[in-house]
C-alpha positions as CSV (number, residue, x, y, z in Angstrom):
1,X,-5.4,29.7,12.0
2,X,-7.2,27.8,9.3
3,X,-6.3,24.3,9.2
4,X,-5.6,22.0,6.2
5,X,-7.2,19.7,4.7
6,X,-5.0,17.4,2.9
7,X,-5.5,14.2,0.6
8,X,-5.3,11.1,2.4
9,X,-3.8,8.1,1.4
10,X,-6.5,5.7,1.6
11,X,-5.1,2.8,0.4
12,X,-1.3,1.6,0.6
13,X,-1.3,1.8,-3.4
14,X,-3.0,5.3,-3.8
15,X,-0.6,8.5,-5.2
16,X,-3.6,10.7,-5.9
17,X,-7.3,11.0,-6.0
18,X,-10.3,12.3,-7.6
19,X,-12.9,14.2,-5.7
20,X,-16.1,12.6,-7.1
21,X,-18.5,14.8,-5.2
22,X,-18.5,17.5,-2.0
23,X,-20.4,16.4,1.0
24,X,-19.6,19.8,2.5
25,X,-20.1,23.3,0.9
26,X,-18.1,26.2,1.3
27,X,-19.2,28.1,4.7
28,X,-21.1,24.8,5.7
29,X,-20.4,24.1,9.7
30,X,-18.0,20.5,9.8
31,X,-17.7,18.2,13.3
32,X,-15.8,15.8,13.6
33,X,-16.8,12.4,11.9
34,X,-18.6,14.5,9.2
35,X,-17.9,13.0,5.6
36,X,-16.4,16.1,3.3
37,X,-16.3,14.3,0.0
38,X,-16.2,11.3,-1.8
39,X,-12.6,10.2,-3.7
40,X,-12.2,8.3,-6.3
41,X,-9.0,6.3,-6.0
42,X,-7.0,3.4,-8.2
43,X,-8.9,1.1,-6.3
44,X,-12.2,2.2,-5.0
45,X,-14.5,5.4,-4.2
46,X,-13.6,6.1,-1.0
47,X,-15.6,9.1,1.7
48,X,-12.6,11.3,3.2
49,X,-13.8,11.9,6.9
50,X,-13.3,14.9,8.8
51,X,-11.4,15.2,12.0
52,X,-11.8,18.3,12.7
53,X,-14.3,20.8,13.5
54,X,-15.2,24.5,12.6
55,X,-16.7,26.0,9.2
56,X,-15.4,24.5,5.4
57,X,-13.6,28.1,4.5
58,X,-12.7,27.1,1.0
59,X,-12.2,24.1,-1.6
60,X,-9.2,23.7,-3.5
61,X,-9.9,21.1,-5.1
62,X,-13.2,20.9,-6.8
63,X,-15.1,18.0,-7.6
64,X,-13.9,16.3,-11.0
65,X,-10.3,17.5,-10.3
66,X,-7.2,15.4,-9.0
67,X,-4.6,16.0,-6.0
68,X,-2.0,14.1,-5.0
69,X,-1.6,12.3,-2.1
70,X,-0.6,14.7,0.7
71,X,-1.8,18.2,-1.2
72,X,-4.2,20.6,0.2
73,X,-7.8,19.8,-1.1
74,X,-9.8,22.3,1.5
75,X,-9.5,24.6,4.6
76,X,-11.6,24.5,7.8
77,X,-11.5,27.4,10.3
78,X,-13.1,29.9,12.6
79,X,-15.8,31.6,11.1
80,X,-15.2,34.5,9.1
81,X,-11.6,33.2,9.1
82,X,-9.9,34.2,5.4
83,X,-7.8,32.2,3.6
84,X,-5.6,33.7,0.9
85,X,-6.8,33.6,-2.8
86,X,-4.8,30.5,-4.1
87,X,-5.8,28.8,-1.1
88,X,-2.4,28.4,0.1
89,X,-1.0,29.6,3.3
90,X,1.3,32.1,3.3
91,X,4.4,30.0,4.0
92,X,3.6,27.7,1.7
93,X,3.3,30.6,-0.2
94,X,6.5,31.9,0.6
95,X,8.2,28.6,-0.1
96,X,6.7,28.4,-3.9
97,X,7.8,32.0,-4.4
98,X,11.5,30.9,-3.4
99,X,13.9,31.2,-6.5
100,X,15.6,28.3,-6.9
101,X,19.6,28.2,-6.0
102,X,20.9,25.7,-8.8
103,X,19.4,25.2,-12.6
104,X,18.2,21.8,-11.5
105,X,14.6,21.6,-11.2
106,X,13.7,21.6,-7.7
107,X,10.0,19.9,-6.6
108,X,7.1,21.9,-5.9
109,X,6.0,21.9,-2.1
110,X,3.0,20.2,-3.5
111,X,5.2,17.5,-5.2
112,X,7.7,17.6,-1.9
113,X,4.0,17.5,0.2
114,X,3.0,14.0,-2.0
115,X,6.2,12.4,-1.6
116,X,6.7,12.9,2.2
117,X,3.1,11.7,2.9
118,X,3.8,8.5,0.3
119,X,6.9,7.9,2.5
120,X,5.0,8.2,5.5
121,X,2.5,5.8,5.2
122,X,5.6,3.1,3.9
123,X,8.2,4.0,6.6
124,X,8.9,3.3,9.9
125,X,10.1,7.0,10.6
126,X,9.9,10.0,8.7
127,X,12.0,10.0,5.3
128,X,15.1,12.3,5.8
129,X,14.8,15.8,4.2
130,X,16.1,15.9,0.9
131,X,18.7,19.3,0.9
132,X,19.6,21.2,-2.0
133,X,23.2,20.9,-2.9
134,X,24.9,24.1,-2.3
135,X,23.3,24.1,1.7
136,X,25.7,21.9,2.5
137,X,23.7,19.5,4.4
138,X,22.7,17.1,1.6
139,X,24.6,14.2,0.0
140,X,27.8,16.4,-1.3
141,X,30.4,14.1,-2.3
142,X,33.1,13.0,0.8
143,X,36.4,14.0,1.1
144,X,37.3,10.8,-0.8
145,X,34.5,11.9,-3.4
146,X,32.0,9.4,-2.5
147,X,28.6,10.4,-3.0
148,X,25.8,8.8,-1.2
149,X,23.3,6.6,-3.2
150,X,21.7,3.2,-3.2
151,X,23.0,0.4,-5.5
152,X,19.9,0.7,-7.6
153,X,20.0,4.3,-7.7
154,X,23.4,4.6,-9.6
155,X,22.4,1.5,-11.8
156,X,19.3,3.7,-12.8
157,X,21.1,6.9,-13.2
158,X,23.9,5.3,-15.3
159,X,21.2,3.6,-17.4
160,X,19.2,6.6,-17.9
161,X,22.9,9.2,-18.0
162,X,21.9,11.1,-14.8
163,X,24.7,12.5,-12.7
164,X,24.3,12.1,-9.3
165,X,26.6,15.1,-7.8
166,X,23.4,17.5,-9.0
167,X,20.6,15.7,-6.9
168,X,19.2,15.9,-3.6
169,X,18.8,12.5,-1.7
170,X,16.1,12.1,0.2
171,X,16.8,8.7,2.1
172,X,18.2,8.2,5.3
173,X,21.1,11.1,5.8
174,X,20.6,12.8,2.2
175,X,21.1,9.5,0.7
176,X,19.8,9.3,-3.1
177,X,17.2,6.4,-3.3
178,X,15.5,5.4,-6.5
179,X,13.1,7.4,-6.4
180,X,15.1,10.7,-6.7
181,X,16.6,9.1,-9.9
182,X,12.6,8.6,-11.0
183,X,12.1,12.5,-10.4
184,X,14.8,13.4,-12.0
185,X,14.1,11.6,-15.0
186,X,10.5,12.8,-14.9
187,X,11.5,16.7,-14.0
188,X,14.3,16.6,-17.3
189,X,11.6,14.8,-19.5
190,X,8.6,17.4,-18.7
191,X,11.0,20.5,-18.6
192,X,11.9,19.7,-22.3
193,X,8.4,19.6,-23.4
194,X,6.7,23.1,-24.1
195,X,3.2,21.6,-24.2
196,X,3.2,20.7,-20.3
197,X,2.1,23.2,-17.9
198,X,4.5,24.2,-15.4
199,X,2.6,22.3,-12.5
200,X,3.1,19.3,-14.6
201,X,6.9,19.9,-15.2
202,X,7.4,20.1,-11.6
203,X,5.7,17.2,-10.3
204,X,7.5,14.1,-9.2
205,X,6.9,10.7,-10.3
206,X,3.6,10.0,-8.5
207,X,2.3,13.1,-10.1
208,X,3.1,12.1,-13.2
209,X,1.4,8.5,-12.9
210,X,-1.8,10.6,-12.1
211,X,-1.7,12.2,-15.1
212,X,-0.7,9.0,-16.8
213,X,-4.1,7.8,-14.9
214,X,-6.2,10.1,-15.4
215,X,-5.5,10.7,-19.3
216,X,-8.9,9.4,-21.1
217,X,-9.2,6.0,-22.0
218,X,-9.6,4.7,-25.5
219,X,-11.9,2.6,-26.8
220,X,-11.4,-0.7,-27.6
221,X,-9.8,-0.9,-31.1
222,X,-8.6,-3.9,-33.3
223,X,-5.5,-5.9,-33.4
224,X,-3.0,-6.7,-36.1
225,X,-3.2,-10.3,-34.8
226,X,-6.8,-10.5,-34.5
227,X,-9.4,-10.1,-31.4
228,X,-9.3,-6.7,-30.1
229,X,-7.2,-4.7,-27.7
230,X,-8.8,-2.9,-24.7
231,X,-7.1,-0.3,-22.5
232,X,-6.4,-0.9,-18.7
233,X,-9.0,-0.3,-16.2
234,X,-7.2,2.0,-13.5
235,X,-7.2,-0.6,-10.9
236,X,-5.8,-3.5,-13.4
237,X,-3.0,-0.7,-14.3
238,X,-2.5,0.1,-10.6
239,X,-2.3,-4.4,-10.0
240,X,0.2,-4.8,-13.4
241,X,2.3,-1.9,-11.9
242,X,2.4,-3.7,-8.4
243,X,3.3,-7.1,-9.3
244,X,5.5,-5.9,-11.9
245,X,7.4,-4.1,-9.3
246,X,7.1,-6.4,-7.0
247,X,8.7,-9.2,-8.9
248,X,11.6,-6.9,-10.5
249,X,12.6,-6.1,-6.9
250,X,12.0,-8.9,-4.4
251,X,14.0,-12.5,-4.8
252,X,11.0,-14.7,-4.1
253,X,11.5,-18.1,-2.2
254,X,8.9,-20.9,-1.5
255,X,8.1,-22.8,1.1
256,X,5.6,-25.0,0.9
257,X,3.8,-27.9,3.7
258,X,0.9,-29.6,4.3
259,X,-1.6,-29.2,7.4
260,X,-4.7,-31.6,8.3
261,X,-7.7,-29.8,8.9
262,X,-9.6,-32.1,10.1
263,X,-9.3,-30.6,13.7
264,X,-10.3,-27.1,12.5
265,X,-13.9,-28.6,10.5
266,X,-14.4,-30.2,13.4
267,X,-14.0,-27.2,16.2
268,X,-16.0,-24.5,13.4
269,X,-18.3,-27.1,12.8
270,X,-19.1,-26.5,16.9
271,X,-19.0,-23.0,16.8
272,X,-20.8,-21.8,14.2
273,X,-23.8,-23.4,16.9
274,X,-22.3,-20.4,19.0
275,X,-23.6,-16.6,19.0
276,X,-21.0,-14.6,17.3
277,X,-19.6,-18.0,15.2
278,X,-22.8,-18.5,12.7
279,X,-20.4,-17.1,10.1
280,X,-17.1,-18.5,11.1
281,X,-15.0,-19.7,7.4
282,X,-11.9,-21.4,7.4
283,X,-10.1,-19.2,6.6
284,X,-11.2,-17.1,9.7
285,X,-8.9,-20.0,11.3
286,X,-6.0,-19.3,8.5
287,X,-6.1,-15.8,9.3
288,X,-5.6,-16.6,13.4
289,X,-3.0,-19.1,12.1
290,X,-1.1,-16.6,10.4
291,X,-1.0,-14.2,13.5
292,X,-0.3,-17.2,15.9
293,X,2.7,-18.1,13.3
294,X,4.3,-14.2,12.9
295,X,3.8,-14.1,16.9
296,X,6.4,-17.0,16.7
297,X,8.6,-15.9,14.1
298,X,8.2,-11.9,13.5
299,X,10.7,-11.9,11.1
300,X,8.6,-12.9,8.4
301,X,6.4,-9.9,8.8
302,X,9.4,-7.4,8.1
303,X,10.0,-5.4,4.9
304,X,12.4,-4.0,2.5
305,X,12.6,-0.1,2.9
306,X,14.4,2.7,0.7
307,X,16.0,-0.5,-1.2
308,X,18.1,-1.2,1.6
309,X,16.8,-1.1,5.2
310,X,15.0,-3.4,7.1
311,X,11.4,-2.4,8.4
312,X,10.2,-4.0,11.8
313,X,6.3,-3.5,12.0
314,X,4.9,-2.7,15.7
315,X,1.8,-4.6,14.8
316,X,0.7,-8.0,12.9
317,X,-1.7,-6.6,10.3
318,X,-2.9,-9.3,7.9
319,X,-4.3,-8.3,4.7
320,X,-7.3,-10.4,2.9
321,X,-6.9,-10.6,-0.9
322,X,-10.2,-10.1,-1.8
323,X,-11.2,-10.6,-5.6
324,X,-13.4,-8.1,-7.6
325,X,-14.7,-7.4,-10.7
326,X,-12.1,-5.8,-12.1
327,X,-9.2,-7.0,-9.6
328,X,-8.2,-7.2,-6.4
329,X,-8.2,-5.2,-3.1
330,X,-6.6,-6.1,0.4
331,X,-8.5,-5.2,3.5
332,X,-6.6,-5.5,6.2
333,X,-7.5,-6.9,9.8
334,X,-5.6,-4.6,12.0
335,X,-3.4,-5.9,15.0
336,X,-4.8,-9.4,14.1
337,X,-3.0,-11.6,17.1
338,X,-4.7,-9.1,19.8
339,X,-8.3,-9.9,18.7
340,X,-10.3,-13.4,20.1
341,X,-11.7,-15.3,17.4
342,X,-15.0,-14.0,17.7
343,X,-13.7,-10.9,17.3
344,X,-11.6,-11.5,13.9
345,X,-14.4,-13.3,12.8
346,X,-16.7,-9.8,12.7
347,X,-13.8,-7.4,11.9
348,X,-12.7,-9.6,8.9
349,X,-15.9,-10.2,7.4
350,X,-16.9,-6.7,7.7
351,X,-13.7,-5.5,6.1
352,X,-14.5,-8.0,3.2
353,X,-18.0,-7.5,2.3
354,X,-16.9,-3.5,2.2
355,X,-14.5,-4.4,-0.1
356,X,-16.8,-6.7,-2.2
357,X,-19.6,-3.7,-2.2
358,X,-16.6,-1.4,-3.5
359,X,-17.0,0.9,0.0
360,X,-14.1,0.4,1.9
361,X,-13.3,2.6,4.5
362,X,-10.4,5.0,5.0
363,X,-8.5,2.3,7.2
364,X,-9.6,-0.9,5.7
365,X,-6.9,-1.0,2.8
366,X,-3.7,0.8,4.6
367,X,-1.3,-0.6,7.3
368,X,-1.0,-4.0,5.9
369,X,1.9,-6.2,7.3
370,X,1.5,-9.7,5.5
371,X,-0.9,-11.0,3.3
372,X,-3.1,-14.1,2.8
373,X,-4.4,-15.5,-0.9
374,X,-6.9,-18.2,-0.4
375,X,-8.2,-20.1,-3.4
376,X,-9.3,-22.9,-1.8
377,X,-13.2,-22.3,-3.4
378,X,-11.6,-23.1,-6.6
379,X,-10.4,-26.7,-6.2
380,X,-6.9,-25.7,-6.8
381,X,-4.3,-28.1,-5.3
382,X,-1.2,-25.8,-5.1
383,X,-0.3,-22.3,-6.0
384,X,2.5,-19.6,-5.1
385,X,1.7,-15.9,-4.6
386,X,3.1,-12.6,-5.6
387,X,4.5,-10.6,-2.6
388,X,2.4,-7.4,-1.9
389,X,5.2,-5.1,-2.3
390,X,6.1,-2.9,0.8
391,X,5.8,-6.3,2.6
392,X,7.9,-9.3,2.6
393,X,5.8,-12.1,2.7
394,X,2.2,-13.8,1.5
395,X,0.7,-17.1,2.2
396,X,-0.8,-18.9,-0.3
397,X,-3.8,-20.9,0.9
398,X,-5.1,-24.2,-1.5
399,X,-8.3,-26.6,-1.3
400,X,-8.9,-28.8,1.5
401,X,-8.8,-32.5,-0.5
402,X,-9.4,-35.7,1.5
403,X,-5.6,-37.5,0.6
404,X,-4.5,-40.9,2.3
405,X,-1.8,-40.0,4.8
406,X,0.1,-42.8,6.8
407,X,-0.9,-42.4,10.9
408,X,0.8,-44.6,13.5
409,X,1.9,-46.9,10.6
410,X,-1.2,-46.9,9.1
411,X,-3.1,-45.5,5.9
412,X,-5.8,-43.4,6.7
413,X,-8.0,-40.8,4.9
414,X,-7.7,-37.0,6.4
415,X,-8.4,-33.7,4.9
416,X,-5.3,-32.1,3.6
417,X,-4.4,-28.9,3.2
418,X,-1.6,-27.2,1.0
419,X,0.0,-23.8,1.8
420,X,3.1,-21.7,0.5
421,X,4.7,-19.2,1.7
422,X,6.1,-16.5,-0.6
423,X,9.1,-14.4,0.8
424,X,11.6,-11.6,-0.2
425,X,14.4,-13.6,0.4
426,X,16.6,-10.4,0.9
427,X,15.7,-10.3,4.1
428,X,13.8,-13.4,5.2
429,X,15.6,-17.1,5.0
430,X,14.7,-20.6,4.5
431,X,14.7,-20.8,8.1
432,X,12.3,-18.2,9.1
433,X,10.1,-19.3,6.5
434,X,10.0,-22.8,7.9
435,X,9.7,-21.5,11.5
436,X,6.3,-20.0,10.7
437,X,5.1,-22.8,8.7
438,X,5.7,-24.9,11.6
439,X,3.6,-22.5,14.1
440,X,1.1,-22.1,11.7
441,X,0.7,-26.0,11.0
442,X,0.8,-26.3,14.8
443,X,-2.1,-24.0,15.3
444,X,-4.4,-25.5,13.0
445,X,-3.9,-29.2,13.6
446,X,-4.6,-27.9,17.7
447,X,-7.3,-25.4,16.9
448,X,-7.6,-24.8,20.9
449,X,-4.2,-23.0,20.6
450,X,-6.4,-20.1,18.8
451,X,-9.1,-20.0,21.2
452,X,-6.4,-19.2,23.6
């Protein structure tokens, strides 16, 4: 049976992408590690890898056309292997032929297909199945009339007049989550608009931010006050979005210390003598820091999930917010408390200069746990950082100054460091904050602890 070939999510912010270019024709013979094509994403171009083997039986989605995260872009198969018409396989097929049992507008299996992958790659487990409300299986009000939503859910649906009793949750246990409110709204809005196809009235809010994407941009055209006005870039939209979220949602709370560095210029000074070390940065050392403090205190890697559940990462994956020309991306340094210096050394440099090139790899922007913004090139004394949602914390990393400190009652000179951590304080305290701080400060003033 042929198999799919589905669009990836390449990048924890990524709801669809454009395929730039085919590597791959139909009929052409694929192995595995073979690159099919070349997306375009919100953040980068990006090369979708094959891990499959057998002959590319047909495209669905051609070059200079969207899909959303999680739809069928191509089929690979057996030689000689058909694949119907559409492309689609024929219980997919069957499932989009299915007449709907209620007037409400039900998603698409391609819309279902892009929400269930989104959720994937942002939950611990796989979301709960969202039922239809005459199975009998979904969120149908208790015997005490109760239905089950989130707290934000039925502020949004009361803000927005959406009755809960006709929509399918698809939280934890049927439960209606903000986003079902979201695809609501979207499905009502694009049903009541003759000049949208029906693939567009169907889609759920991630499809409809691609098309909100992907609509042409303007030129830049003059303002009322003066100067000129210029369009977001996709990735500056896909950042305002973020942070915007990010900020509405999360409680930030500050913590802030000081660490001397004079131990850690003195040990890289050392080793970049060393083969493997030439390039060794400080913040090589912050990054080891960082995973030396979660290892301490986990908590602060955890999340916020579905509004209302707490996420517990397997795996300390630190994320490096690297500056671009048009914004930022965050490559992320995989299980980051495992590797020796050395190796955290290569793996984050490599990750970085991909991400500075704009050819990041399938896995370097995904799977981040916590996240580090260092500005300490700039001179700047102190800062605070935005929390990358989907995580619940991010250090913010300032200039090494040489500041008088008193030492054994005395006044000396030292090189001074200021960082702050940023945390959702839904879920993370004052105390866990300061518990990592204190690690973190401990493994930098003994730099040995990291060579451990």
């Amino acid at each position: 049976m042929a198999t799919e070939i589905k669009m990836p999510q390449l990048s924890d912010t990524m709801d669809s992408g454009k395929i730039l270019s085919w590597s791959k024709q139909e009929g052409e013979t694929v192995t595995r590690g073979d690159i099919l094509a070349e997306v375009e994403t919100d953040k980068a171009n990006l090369e979708i890898e094959s891990f499959h083997k057998g002959v590319l039986l047909k495209i669905v989605t051609n070059a200079g056309d969207s899909a959303g995260v999680g739809e069928v872009i191509a089929y690979i198969g057996d030689e000689g292997e058909e694949v119907a018409e559409n492309g689609a396989s024929s219980s997919s097929a069957e499932s989009s032929s299915a007449a709907p049992s209620e007037p409400t507008p039900e998603p698409t299996p391609e819309a279902s297909a892009q929400e269930d992958a989104a959720n994937t790659a942002s939950s611990p487990t796989p979301p709960a199945a969202s039922y239809s409300s005459s199975n009998g299986n979904g969120h149908q009000p208790t015997s005490q009339g109760r239905i089950k939503a989130s707290p934000l859910a039925k502020k949004i649906a009361s803000e927005r007049g959406i009755d809960l009793s006709s929509l399918s949750g698809s939280g934890p246990e049927g439960r209606i989550v903000r986003r079902d409110i979201e695809s609501a709204a979207a499905a009502s809005a694009q049903t009541s608009s003759p000049q949208r196809s029906s693939q567009q009235s169907q889609a759920a809010p991630v499809a409809s931010e691609t098309a909100a994407k992907e609509t042409p941009r303007q030129s830049e055209t003059p303002s009322s006050e003066g100067g000129k006005k210029t369009p977001f870039s996709k990735m500056r939209s896909t950042i305002a979005r973020r942070m915007q979220q990010s900020v509405n949602e999360a409680p930030h709370f500050y913590v802030t210390t000081s660490v001397c560095m004079d131990n850690v210029m003195t040990l890289r000074k050392t080793l970049k003598e060393k083969k493997g070390y030439e390039k060794t940065s400080i913040n090589h050392f912050v990054i080891k820091a960082a995973a030396y403090g979660i290892a301490a205190e986990p908590r602060v890697n955890n999340a916020v999930r579905d509004e209302e559940y707490l996420y517990e990462p397997e795996g300390i994956n630190i994320g490096i917010i690297t500056a671009i020309e048009d914004g930022l991306l965050i490559p992320v340094v995989k299980q980051a408390d495992k590797l020796s210096l050395k190796d955290l050394v290569f793996e984050a440099r490599s990750a970085v200069e991909r991400a500075r090139a704009g050819r990041p790899n399938a896995q370097d922007l995904v799977g981040g746990t916590f996240s580090i913004s260092n500005m300490g090139m700039f001179d700047v004394e102190s800062f605070t950082a935005v929390i990358n949602p989907g995580q619940g914390s991010v250090l913010a990393v300032s200039s090494i100054l040489e500041q008088p400190v008193a030492r054994d009652g005395e006044l000396v000179v030292a090189n001074m460091m200021k960082v702050t951590i940023s945390v959702d304080h839904r879920i993370i305290d004052g105390v866990m904050a300061g518990n990592f701080l204190k690690a973190f400060k401990e493994a930098l003033e003994n730099p040995a602890l990291l060579l451990l």
